[in-house]
N, C-alpha and C positions, 0 to 999 in steps of 0.2 A: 409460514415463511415463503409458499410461493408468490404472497402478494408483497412482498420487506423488498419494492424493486431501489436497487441503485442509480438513479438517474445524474451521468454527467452530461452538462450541455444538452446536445436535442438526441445524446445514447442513453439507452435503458440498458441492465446488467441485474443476474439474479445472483449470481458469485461474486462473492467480496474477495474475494481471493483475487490478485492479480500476481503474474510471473515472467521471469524473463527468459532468454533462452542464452544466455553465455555461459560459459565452465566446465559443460555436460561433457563428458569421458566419449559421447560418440550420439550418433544421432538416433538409432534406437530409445538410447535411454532416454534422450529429450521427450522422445513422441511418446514414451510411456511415463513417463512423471507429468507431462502435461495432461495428457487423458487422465490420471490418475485425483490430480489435483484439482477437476470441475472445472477452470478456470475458462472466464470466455475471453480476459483481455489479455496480451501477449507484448510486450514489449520488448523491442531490438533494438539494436544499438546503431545507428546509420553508418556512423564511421566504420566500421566492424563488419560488419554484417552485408554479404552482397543479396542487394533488394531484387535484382534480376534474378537471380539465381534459379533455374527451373528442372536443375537433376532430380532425381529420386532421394539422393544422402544430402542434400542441401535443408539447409533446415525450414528454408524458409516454403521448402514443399511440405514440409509437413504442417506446418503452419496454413498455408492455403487449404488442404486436403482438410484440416480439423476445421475451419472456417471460424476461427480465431478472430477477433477484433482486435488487429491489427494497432500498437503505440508505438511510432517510431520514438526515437528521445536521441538527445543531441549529448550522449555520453563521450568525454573526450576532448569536450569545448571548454576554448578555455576565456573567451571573449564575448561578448555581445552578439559584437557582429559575424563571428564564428557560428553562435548559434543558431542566428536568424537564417544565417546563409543554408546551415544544415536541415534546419525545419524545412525550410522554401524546398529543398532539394527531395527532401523523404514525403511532400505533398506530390510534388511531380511525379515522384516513380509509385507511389501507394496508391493516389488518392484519396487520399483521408484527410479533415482539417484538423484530428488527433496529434497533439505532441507533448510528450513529457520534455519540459525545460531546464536542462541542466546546465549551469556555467559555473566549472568549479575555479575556485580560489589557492587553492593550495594543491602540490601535486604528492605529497605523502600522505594528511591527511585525507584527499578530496570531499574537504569541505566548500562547500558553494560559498560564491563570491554573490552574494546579496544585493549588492547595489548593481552590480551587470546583470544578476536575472531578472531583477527590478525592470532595468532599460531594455533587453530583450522581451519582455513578456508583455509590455505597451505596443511596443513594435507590433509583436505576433497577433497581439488582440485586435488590434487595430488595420491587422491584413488578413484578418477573418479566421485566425485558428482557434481551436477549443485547447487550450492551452492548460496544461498538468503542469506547476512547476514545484520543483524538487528545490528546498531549503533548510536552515537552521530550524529549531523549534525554537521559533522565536515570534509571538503573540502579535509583535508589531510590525514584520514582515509579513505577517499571512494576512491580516488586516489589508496592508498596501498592495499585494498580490491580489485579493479579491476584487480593491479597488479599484484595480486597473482592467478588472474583468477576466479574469483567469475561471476557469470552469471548475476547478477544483484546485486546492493545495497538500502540496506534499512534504509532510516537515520529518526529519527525518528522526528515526528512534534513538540508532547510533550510529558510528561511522560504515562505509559502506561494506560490508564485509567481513564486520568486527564479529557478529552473532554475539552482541552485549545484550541485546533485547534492549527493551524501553529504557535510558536511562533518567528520564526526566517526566514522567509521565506527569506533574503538575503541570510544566507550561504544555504539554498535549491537552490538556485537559482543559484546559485557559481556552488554546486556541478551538477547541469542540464548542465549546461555550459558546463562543462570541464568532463562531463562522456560519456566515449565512449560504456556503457552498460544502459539495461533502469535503472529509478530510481522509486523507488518504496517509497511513506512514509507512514512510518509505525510507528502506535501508535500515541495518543491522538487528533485526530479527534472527533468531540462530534455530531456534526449537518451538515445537507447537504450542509450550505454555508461555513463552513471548506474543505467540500470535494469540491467543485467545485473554492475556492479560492486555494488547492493547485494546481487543475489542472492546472490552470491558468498559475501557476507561469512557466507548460511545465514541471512537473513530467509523468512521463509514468502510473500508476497506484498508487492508495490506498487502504492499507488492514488497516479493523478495522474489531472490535470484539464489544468492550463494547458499542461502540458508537448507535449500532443496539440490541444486546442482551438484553441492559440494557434501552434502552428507555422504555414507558409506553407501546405502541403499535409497538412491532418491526416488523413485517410485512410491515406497514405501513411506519416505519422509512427506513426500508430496499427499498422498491419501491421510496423512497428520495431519496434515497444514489447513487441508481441506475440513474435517471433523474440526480442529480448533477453531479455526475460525468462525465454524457455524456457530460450535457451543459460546465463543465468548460472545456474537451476535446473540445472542440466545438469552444469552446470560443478563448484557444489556438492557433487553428489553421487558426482560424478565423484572429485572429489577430488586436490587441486591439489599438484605436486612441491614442496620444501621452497625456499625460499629460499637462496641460495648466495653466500656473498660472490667466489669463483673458478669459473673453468670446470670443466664437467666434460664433456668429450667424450662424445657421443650412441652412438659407436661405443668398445667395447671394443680398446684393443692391446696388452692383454697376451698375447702371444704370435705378435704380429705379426713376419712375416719380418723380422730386421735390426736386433731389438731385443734387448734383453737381458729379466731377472728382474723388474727395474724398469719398463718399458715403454719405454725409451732406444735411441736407434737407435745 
């Protein structure tokens, strides 16, 4: 596994684990469910989140002190041009051409509005960002996002928050297929066997937030999150026996004392 690297754009990454920092009861428990969880990429919220910030209980010190790879993301946008403005903004103060893309469409659900991260993520490619965008799992969006040069896609499992886990793992599956960039699922993961069931299905990495923040013990959830994920990578690569509608005995009896030709005793 230490050679299984993650490469987005010109970043390399040995944890498929990615995390956010919103939710957390206090800043301690961030810096301990983040160390807990392996994770090296770290995603904040521009709008939200002040990027200067250089106290000690600021999160974004603890993020610096751990030397986290930094994803700003444009949570909160509700436009295009909303977003691009915020990308441009979170390059300025970070330095990084990293951006997870989000333009949601609905404000209950926060479901991404598809045709505006469509026109946002041209834009951003086109002004030089490694662009992450966060969408519908929908095969012919992640298609036209690659198109457009996006360094990786982000479709999502369920809604953001839900902790439904995967609820469509065929068109995930579809889009693993047919992506020639890693894919990345993002949003509503709730527990470790969400995350090690998306691995499975052959995603490259999962980023959650609530799934870890919001648990009782997120430290604890976070060292989950971390093991799952390995084992459904694992599991992956490992590569899984075929489905069977009948048994098939683990032990061969053909030839077993008291049998016949057939295997019959």
């Amino acid at each position: 596994m230490s050679e299984d690297i993650l490469k987005i754009g010109q970043f390399e990454f040995r944890s498929r684990l990615f995390t956010g920092t919103g939710k957390y009861p206090d800043v301690d428990t961030a810096r301990g469910a983040l160390e807990a969880s392996g994770c090296e990429v770290v995603t904040v919220a521009v709008r939200r989140v002040d990027l200067k910030a250089t106290g000690s209980e600021s999160i974004m010190s603890v993020l610096r002190e751990g030397g986290y790879t930094l994803l700003p993301n444009t949570a909160g946008c509700y436009t295009a041009e909303d977003a691009v403005r915020t990308a441009r903004l979170a390059r300025e103060l970070l330095d990084t051409p990293l951006v997870k893309l989000e333009v949601i469409g609905d404000e209950k659900t926060l479901f991404p509005d598809v045709p505006a991260t469509l026109e946002a993520a041209k834009t951003l490619v086109d002004d030089g960002f490694t662009v992450l965008p966060y969408f519908n799992d929908d095969p012919v969006a992640a298609r036209r996002l690659e198109d457009l040069g996006c360094a990786a896609v982000m479709p999502l499992a369920a809604p953001i928050g839900s902790g439904l886990g995967v609820r469509n793992p065929f068109n995930i599956e579809i889009i693993v297929k047919h992506a020639g960039v890693p894919v990345i699922v993002d949003a509503g993961v709730g527990t470790a066997s969400d995350a090690a069931v998306a691995m499975e299905i052959g995603i490259d990495g999962v980023l959650m937030n609530t799934a870890i923040a919001g648990a009782k013990d997120p430290v604890r959830m976070a060292r989950a999150m971390k093991l799952a994920v390995q084992a459904g990578r694992d599991a992956f690569l490992a590569g899984r026996i075929q489905r069977k509608l009948y048994a098939t005995a683990s032990s061969p009896i053909e030839g077993v004392i008291g049998s016949d030709q057939n295997g019959r005793s």
